[in-house]
N, CA, C and O atoms as CSV, one atom per row, in Angstrom:
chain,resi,resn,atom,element,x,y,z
A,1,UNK,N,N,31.059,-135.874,-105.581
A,1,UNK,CA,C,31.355,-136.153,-106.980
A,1,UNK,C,C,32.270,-135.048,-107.521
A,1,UNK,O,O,32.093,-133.830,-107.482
A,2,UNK,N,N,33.495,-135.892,-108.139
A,2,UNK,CA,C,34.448,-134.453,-109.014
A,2,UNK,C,C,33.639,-133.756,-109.907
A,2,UNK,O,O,34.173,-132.736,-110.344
A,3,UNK,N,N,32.606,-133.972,-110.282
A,3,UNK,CA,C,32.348,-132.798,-111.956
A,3,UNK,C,C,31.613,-132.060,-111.130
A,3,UNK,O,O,32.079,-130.923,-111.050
A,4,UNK,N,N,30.437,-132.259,-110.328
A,4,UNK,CA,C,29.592,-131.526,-109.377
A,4,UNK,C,C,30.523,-130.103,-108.810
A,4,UNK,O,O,30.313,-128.969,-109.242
A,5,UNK,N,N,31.692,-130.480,-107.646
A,5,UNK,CA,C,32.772,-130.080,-107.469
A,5,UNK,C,C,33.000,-128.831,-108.132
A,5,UNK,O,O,32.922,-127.621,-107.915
A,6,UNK,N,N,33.378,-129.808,-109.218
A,6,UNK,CA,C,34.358,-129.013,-110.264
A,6,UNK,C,C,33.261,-127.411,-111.089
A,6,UNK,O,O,33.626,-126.277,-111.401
A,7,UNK,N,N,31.972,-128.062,-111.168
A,7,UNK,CA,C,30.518,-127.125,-111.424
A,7,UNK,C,C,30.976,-125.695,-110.477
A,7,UNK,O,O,31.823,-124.845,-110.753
A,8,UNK,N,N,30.265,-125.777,-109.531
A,8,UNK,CA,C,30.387,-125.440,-108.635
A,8,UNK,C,C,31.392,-124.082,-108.200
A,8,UNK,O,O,30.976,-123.023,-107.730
A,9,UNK,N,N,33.005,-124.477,-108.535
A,9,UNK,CA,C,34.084,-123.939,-108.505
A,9,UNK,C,C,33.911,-123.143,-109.532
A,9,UNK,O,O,33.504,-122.000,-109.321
A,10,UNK,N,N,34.100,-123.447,-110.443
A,10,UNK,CA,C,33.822,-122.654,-112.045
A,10,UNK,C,C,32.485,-121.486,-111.482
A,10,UNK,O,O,32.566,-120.259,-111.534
A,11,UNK,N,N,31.568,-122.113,-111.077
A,11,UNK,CA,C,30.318,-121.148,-110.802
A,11,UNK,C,C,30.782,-119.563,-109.957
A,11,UNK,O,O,30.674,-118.357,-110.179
A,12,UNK,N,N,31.336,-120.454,-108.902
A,12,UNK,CA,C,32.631,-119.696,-108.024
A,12,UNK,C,C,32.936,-118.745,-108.266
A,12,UNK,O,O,32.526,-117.646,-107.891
A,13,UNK,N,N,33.883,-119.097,-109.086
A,13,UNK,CA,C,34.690,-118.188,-109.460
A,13,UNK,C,C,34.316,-117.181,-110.768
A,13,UNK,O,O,34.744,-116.055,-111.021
A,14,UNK,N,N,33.309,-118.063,-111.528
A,14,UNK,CA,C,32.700,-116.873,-112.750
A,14,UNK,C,C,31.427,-115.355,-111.745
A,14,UNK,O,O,30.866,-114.328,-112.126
A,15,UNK,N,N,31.517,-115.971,-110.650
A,15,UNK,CA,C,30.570,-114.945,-109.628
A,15,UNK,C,C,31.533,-114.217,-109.649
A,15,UNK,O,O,31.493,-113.390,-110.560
A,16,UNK,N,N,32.983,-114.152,-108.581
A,16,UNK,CA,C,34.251,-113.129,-108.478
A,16,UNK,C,C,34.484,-112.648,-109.471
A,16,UNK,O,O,34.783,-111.459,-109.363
A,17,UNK,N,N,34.490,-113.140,-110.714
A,17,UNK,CA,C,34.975,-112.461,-111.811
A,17,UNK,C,C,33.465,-111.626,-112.431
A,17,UNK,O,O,33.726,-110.827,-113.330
A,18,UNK,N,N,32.738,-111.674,-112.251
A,18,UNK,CA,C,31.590,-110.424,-112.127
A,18,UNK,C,C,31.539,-109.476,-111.429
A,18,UNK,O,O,31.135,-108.369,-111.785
A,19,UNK,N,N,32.021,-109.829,-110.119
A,19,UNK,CA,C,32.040,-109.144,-109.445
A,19,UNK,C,C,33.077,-108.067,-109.452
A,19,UNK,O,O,32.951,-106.865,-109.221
A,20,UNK,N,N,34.016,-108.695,-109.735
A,20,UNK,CA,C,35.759,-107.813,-109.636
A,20,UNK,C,C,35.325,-107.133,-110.824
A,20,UNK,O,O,36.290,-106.437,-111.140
A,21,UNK,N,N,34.340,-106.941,-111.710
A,21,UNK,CA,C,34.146,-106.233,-113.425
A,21,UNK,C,C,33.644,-105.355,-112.817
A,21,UNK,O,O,34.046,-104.200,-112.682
A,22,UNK,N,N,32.581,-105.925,-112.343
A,22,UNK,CA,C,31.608,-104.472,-111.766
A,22,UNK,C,C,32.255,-103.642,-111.071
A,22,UNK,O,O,32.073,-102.527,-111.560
A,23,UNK,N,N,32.999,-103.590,-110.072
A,23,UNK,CA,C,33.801,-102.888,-108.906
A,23,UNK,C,C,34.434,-102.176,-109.563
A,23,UNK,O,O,34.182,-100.972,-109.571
A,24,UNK,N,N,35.637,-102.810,-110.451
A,24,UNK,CA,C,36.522,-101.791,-111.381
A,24,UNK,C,C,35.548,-100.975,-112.656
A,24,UNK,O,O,36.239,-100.097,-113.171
A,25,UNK,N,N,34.334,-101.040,-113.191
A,25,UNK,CA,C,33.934,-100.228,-113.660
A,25,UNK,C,C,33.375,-98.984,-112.653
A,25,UNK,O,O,33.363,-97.825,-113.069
A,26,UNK,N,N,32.872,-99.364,-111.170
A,26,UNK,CA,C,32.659,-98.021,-110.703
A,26,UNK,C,C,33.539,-97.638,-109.835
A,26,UNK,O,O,33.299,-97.040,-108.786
A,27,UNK,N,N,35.156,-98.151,-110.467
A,27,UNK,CA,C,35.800,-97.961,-109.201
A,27,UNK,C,C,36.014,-95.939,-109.615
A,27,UNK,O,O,35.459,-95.275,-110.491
A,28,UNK,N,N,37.013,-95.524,-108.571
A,28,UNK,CA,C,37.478,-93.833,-109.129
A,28,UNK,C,C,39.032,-94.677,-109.699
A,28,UNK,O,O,39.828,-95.509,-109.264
A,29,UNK,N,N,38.826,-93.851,-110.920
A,29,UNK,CA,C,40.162,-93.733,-112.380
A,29,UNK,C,C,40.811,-92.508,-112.076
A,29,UNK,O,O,40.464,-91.452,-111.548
A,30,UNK,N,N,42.026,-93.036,-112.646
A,30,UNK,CA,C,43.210,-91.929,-112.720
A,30,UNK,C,C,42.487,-90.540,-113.274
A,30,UNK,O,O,41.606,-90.581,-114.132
A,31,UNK,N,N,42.903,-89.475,-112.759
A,31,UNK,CA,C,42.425,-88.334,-113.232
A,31,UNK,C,C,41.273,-88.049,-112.527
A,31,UNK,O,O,40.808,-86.968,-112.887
A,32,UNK,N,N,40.494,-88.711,-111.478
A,32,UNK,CA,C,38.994,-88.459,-111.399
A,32,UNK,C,C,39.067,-87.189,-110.303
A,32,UNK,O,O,39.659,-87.304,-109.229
A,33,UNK,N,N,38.327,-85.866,-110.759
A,33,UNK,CA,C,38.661,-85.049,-109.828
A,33,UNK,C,C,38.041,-85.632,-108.145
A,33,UNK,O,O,36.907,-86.112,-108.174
A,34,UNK,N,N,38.694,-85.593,-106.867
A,34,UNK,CA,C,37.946,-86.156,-105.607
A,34,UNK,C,C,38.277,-84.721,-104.854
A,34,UNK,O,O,39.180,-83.952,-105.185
A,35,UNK,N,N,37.302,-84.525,-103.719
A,35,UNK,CA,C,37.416,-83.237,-102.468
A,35,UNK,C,C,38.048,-84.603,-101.752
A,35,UNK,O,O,37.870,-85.818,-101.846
A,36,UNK,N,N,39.108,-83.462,-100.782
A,36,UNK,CA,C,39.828,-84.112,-99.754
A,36,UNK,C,C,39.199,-84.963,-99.129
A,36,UNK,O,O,39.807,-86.005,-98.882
A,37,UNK,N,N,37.868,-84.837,-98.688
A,37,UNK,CA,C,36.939,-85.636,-97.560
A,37,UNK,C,C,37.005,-87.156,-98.493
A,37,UNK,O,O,37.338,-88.272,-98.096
A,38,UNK,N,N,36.603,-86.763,-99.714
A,38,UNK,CA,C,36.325,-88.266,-100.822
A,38,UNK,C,C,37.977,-89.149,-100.640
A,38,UNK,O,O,38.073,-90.375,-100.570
A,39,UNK,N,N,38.818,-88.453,-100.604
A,39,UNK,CA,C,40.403,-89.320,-100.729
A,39,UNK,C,C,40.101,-89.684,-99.510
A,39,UNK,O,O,39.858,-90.864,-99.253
A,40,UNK,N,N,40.064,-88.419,-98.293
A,40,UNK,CA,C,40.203,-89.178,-97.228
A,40,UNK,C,C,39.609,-90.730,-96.675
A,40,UNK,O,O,40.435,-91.565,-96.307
A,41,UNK,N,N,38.372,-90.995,-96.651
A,41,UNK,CA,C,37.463,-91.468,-96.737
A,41,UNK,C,C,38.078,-93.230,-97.879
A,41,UNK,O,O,38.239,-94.416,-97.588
A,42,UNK,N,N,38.210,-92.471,-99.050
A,42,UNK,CA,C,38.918,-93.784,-100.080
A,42,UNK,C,C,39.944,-93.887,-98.936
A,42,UNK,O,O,39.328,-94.610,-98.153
A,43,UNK,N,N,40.987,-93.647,-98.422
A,43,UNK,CA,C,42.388,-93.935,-97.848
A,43,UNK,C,C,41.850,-94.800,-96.757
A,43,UNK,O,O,42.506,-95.842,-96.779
A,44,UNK,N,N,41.054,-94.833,-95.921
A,44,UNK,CA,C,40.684,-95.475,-94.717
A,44,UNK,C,C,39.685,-96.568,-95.404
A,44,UNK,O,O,39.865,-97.705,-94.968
A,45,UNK,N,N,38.836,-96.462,-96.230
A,45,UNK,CA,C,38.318,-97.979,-97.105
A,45,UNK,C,C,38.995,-98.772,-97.562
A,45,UNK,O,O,38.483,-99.870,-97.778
A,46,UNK,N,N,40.459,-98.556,-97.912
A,46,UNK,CA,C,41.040,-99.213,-98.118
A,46,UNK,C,C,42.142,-99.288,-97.419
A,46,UNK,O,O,43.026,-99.608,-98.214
A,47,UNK,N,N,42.676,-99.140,-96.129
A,47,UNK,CA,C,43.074,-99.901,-94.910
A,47,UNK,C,C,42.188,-100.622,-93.999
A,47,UNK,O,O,42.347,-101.074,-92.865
A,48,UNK,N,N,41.154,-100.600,-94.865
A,48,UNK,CA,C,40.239,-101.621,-93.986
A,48,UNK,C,C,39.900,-102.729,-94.760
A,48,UNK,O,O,39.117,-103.519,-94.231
A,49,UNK,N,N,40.183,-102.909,-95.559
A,49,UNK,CA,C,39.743,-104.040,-96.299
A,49,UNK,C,C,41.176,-105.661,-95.956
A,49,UNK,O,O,42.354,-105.657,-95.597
A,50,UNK,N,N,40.508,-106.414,-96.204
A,50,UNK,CA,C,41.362,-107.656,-95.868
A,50,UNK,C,C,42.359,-107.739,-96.674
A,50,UNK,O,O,43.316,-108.319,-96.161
A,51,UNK,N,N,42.631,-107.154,-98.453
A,51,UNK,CA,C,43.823,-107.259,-98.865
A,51,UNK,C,C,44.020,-105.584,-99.548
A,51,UNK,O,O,43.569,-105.217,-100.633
A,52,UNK,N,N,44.613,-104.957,-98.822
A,52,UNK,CA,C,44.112,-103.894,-99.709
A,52,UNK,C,C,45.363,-103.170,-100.521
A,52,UNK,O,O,45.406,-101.974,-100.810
A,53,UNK,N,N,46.536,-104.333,-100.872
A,53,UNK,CA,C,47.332,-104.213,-101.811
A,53,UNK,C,C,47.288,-104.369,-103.422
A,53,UNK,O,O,48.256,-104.193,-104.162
A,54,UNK,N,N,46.257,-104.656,-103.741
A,54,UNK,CA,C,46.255,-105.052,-105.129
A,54,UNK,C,C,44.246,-104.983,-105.084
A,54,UNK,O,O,43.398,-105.216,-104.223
A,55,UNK,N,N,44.228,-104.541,-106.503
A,55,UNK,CA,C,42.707,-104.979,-107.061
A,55,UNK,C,C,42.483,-106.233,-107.481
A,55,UNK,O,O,43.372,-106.990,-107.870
A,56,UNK,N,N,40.741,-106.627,-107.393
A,56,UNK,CA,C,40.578,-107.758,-107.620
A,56,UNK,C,C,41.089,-107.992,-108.775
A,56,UNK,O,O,40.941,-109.200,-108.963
A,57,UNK,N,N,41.686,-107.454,-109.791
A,57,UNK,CA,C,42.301,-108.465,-110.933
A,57,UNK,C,C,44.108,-108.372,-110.398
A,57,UNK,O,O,44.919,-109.081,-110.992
A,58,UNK,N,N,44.484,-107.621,-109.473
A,58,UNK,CA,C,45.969,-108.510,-108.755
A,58,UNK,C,C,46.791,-107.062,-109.411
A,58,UNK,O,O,47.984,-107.069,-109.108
A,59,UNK,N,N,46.439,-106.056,-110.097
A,59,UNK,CA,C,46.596,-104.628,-109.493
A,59,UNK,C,C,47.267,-104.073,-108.465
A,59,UNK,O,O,46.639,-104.214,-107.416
A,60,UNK,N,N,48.408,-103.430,-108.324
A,60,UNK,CA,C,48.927,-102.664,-107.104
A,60,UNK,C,C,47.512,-101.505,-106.303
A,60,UNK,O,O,46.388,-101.489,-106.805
A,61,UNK,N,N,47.664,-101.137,-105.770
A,61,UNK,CA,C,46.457,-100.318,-105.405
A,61,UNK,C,C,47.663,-99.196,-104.199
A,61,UNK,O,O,47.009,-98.227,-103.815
A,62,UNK,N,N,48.512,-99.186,-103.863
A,62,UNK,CA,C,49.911,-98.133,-103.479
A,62,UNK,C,C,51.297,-99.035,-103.895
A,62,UNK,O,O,51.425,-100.228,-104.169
A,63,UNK,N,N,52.193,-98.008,-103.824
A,63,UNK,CA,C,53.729,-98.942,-103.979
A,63,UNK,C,C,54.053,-97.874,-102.697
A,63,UNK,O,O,53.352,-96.952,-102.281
A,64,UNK,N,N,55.684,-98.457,-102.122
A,64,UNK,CA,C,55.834,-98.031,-101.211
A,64,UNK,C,C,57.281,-97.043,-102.019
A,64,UNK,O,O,57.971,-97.402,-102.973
A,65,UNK,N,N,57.349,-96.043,-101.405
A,65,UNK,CA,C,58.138,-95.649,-102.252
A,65,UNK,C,C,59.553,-94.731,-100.892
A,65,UNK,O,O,59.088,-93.795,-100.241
A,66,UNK,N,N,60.744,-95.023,-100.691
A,66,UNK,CA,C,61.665,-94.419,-99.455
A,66,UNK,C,C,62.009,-92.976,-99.633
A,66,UNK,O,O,61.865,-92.440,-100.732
A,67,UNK,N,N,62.417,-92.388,-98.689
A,67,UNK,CA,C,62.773,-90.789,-99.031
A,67,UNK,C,C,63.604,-90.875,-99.912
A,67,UNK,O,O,63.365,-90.224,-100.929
A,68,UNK,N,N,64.878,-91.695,-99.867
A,68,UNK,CA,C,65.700,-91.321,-100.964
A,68,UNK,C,C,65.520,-91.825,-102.444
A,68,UNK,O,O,66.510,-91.827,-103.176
A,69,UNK,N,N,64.508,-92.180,-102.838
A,69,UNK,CA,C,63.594,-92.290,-104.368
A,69,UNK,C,C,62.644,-91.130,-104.327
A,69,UNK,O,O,62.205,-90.675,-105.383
A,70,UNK,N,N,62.313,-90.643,-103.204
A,70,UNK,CA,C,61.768,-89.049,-103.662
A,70,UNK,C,C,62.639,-88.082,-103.738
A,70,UNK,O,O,62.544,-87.127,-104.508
A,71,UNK,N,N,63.713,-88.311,-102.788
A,71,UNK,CA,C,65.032,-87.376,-103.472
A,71,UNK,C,C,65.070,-87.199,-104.832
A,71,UNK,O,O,64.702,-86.195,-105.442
A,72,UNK,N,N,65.469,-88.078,-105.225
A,72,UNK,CA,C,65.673,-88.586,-106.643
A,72,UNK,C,C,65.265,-87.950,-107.708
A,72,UNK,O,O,65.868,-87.454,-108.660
A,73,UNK,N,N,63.422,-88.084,-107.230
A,73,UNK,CA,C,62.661,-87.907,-108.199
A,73,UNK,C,C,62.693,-86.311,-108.506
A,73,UNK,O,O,62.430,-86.060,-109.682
A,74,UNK,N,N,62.823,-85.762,-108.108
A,74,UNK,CA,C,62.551,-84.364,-107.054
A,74,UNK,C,C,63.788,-83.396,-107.005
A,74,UNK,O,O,63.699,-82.191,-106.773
A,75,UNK,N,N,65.008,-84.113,-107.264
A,75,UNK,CA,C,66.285,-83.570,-107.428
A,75,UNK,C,C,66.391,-82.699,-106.092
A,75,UNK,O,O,66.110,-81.514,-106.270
A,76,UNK,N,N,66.702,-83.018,-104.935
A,76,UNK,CA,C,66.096,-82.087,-103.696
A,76,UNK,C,C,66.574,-83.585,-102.714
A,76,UNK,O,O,66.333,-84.789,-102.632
A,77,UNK,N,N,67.396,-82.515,-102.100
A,77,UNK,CA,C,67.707,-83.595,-100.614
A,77,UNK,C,C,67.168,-82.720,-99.230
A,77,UNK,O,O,67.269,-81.532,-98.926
A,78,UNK,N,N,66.515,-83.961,-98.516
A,78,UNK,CA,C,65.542,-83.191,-97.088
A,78,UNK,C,C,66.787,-83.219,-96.137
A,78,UNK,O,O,66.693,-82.796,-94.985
């Protein structure tokens, strides 16, 4: 049945969207002081995860950035 279906989906997806709330409230925020071991540790949790370009609300989570845009930034050629 479509409305059953359709229940269901909505249910779905109002679970992910609890879920993705909760995560980003305990995620670590800009500024949060971390010891190397804690980054390290974050850096490999998130090359392990199945998308680990964006947060569950579609968030970058790295950009890729080339030497010569850190030139740039940096006024400094390697």
């Amino acid at each position: 049945d479509l409305k059953s279906t359709s229940n269901t989906t909505s249910a779905m997806r109002l679970g992910e969207e609890m879920i993705a709330k909760s995560v980003c409230r305990h995620a670590v925020k800009a500024n949060d002081p971390l010891r190397y071991p804690e980054v390290e540790k974050l850096i490999r949790d998130l090359l392990e995860c199945d998308l680990p370009y964006c947060c569950p609300h579609g968030r970058p989570t790295m950009v890729q950035i080339s030497l010569a845009e850190l030139e740039k930034k940096f006024g400094r050629k390697v």
